[in-house]
C-alpha positions in Angstrom: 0.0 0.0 0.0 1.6 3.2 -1.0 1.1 6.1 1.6 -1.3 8.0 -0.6 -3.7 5.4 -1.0 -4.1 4.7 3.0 -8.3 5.4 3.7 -8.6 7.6 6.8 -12.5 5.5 6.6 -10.1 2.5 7.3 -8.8 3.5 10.5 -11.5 3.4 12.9 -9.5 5.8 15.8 -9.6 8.4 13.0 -13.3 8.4 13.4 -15.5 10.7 14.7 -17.3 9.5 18.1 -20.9 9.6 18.3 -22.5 12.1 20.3 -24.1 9.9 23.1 -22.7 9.9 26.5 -23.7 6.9 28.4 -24.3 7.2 32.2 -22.6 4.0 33.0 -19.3 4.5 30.4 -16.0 6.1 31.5 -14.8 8.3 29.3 -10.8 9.6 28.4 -10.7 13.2 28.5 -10.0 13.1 24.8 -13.6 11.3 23.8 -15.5 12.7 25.8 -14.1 16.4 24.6 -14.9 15.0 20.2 -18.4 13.2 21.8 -19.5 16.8 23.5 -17.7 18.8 20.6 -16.0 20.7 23.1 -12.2 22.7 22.4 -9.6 22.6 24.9 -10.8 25.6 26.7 -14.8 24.7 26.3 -13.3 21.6 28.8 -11.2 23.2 30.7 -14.4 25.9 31.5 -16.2 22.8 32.4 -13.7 21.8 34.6 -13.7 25.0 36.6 -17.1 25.2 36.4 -17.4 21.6 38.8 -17.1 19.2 35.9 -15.4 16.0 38.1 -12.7 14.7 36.6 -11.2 11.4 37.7 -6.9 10.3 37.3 -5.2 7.6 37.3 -1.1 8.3 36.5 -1.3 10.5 33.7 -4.6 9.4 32.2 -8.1 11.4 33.0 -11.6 10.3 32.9 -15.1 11.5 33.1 -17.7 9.0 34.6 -20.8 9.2 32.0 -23.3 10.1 34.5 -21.2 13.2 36.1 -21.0 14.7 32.1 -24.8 13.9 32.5 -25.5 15.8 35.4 -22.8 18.5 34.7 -24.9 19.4 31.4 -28.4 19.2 33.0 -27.0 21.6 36.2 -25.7 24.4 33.6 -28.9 24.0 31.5 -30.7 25.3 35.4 -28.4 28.1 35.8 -28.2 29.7 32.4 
C-alpha cells in the first residue's frame, strides 16, 4: 500500500465518536471532549465550572453520568 492510497475510513481511531454519552461509560478526556464537541478551553471551562474529573497516573476520565449531570445543572443556571 503506498502512503497516498491509505483510507482515513479505514482506521477506525480516526473516526468521529458519536455524540451519546452513556451514564454507566467512563470516558478519556479526549472522547468525551470530540463526543461533546468541546475545544480545549470549552473543557477546561467545564472543569472549573465543577465538571469532576477522575486520574489515574497520567490518564483522566469523566464518569458518563457526572457529564450527565454536569450538562443538565448548567442548562438550570443559564
Amino acid at each position: 500500500m503506498t502512503r497516498g492510497s491509505h483510507s482515513k475510513e479505514a482506521d477506525p481511531r480516526r473516526q468521529p465518536a458519536p455524540g451519546m454519552i452513556f451514564p454507566e461509560a467512563l470516558y478519556r478526556v479526549d472522547e468525551l471532549r470530540a463526543r461533546m464537541g468541546w475545544a480545549t478551553s470549552s473543557y477546561r471551562a467545564a472543569c472549573r465550572r465543577g465538571l469532576p474529573v477522575r486520574r489515574s497516573g497520567k490518564r483522566a476520565y469523566v464518569l458518563g453520568a457526572d457529564v450527565i449531570a454536569f450538562v443538565a445543572n448548567e442548562q438550570r443556571v443559564s
